[in-house]
Structure formats: structure tokens, C-alpha cells
SEMAR-670615 format. One record per residue (C-alpha): x, y, z; residue in three letters. Coordinates in steps of 0.1 Angstrom, whole numbers. Example, Ala and Ser with C-alpha at 12.3 -4.5 7.8 and 13.67 -1.06 7.14 Angstrom:
<pts>
<pt X="123" Y="-45" Z="78" rest="ALA"/>
<pt X="137" Y="-11" Z="71" rest="SER"/>
</pts>
This chain:
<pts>
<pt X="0" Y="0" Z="0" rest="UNK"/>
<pt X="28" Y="22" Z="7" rest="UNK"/>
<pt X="45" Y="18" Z="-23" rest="UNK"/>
<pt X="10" Y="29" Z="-44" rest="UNK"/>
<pt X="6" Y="59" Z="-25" rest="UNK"/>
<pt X="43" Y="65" Z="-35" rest="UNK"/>
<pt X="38" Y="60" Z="-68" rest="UNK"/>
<pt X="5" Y="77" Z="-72" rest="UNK"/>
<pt X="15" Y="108" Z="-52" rest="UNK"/>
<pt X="50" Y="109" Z="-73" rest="UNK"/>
<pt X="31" Y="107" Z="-108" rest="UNK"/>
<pt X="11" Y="142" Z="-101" rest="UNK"/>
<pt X="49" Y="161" Z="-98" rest="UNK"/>
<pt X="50" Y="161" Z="-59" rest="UNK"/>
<pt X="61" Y="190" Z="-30" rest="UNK"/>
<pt X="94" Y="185" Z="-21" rest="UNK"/>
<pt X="84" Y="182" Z="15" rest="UNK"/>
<pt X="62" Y="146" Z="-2" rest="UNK"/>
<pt X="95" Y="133" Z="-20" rest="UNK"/>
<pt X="113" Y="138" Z="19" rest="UNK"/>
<pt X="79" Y="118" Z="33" rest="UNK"/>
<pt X="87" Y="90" Z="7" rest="UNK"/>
<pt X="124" Y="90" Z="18" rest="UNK"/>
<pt X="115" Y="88" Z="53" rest="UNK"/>
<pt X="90" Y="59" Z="44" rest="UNK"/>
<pt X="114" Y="39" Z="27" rest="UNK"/>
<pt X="141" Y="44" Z="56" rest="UNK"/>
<pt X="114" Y="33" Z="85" rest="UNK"/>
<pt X="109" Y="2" Z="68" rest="UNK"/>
<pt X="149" Y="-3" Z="66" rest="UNK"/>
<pt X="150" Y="4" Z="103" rest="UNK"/>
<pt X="119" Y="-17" Z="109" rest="UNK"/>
<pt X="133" Y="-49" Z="88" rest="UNK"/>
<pt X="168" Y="-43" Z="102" rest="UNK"/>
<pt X="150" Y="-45" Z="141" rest="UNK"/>
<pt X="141" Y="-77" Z="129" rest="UNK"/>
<pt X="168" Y="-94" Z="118" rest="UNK"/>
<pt X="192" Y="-82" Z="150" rest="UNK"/>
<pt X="166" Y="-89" Z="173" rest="UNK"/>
<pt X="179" Y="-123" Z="190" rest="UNK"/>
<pt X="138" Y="-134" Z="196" rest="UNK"/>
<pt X="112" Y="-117" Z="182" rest="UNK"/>
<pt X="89" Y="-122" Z="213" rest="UNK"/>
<pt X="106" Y="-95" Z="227" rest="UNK"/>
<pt X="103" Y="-59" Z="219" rest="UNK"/>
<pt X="134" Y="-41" Z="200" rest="UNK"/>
<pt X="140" Y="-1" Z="187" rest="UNK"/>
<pt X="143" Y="-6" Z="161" rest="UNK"/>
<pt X="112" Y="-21" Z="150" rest="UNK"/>
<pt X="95" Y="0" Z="171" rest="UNK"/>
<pt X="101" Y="31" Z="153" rest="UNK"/>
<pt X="104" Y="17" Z="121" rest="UNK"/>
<pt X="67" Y="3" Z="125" rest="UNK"/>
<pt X="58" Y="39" Z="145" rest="UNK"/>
<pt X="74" Y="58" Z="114" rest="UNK"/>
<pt X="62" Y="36" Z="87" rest="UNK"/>
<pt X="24" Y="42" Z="100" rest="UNK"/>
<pt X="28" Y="77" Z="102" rest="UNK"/>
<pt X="41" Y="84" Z="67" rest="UNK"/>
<pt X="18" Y="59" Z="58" rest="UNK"/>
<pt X="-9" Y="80" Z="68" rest="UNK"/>
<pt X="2" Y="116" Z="60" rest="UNK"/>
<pt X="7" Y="96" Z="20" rest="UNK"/>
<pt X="-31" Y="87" Z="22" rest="UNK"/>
<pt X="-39" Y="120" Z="37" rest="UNK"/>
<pt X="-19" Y="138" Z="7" rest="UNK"/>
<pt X="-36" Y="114" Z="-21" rest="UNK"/>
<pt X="-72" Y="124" Z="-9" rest="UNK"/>
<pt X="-60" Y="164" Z="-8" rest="UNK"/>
<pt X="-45" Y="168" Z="-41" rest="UNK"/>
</pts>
């Protein structure tokens, strides 16, 4: 879902401050997938998937919130 907001909100010649929300998307899912794969157990909570999930759900919605505006 991310991804299509990206791509739809990047076809209609976006703000610069969308193209730094896209960047910021893509690096919370680094830091999300990167929690995941230093985490010794994933039954217990790390960072860095915290805030990569956090961030990914925010830019997630400020994306869908930009689609429906313009």
C-alpha cells in the first residue's frame, strides 16, 4: 500500500516536502526490517522495529492523507 501511494502521489509532480515523506517511508521500513533481523527473539520488543513500524504508519498515513488532498 505504501509503495502505491508513492507511486500515485509521485506521478502528479509532488512537494518537495512529499519526495522527503517518501524518503522517510522507505528508511522506516529499513529500520523496521533491520529491528528484525538483530533482534535475537522476536517475542521480545526491540528499537528498532519500534520506530520503524511507529514511522512507517505515520508516513503511511500523512501519504493517504496527501492522495485524498490533491
Amino acid at each position: 500500500m505504501l509503495a502505491i501511494l508513492i507511486l500515485l502521489i509521485g506521478a502528479r509532480n509532488p512537494a518537495p516536502w512529499m519526495v522527503w515523506t517518501f524518503v522517510a517511508a522507505t528508511l522506516f521500513r529499513y529500520l523496521h526490517a533491520a529491528g528484525m533481523l538483530v533482534c535475537p527473539s522476536l517475542d521480545q520488543p526491540h528499537p528498532l522495529r519500534f520506530v520503524g513500524a511507529l514511522g512507517t504508519y505515520v508516513t503511511g498515513l500523512v501519504l493517504a492523507v496527501a492522495a485524498f488532498i490533491r
